[in-house]
C-alpha positions as CSV (number, residue, x, y, z in Angstrom):
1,X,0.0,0.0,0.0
2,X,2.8,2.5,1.0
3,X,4.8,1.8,-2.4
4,X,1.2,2.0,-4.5
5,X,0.2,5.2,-2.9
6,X,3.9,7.0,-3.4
7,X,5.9,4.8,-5.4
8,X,3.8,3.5,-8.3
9,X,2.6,6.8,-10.1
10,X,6.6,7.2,-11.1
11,X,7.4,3.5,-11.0
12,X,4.8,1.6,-12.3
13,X,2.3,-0.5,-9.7
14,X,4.9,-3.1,-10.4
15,X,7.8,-1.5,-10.5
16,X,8.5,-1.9,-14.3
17,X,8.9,2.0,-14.2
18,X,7.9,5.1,-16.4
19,X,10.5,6.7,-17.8
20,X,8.7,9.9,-19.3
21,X,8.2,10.9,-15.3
22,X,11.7,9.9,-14.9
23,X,10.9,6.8,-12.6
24,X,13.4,3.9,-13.4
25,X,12.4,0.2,-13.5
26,X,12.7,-1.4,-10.0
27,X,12.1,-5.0,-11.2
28,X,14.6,-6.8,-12.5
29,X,18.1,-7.5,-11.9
30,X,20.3,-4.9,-10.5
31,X,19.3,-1.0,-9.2
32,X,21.1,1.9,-11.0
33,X,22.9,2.9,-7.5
34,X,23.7,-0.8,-6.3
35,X,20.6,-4.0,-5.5
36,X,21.8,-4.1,-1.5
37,X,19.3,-3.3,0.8
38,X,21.9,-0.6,2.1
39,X,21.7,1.1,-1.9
40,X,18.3,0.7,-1.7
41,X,17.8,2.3,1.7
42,X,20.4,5.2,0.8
43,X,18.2,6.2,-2.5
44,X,14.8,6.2,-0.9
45,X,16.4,8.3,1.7
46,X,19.0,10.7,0.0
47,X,17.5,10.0,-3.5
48,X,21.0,10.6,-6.2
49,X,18.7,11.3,-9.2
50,X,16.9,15.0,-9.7
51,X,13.4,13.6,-10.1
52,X,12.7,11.7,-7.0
53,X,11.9,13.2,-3.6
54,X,13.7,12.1,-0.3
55,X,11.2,10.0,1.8
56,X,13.1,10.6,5.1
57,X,11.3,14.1,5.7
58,X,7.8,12.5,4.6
59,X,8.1,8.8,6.3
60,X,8.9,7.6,9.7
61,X,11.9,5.2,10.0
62,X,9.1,1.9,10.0
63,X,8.0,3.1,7.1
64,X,11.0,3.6,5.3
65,X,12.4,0.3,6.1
66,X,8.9,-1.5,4.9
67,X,9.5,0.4,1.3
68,X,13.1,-0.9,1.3
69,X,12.5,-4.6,1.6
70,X,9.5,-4.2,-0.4
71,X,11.4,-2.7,-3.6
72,X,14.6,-4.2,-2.7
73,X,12.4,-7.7,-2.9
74,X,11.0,-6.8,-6.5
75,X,14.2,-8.2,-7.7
76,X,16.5,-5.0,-8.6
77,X,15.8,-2.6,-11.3
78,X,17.8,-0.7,-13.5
């Protein structure tokens, strides 16, 4: 629920991504800044890209470790 409401309008409800919103593909095999839950943690939290917004000011820390495993559990990205 967390990643559909947030997540999904730049990055696909599956994670296969949208690019013309600038939202990369989060399923699949490996994450443009590294698959580890410690890249993925680091990105939804100081995001490296100029599109996405940095979740630390919007979620608490439960929250942002349920979105980590969640899109570090679809499998990578690009």
């Amino acid at each position: 629920k967390l990643f559909a409401d947030n997540c999904a309008v730049c990055h696909g409800e599956s994670g296969q991504g949208n690019r013309e919103v600038g939202g990369p593909r989060l399923a699949g095999r490996a994450h443009l800044k590294g698959d580890s839950r410690e890249a993925v943690l680091s990105q939804i939290t100081s995001p490296q890209m100029g599109v996405m917004p940095n979740w630390n000011t919007r979620f608490d820390s439960a929250m942002i470790k349920s979105l980590t495993l969640y899109v570090h559990s679809l499998g990578g990205g690009e």
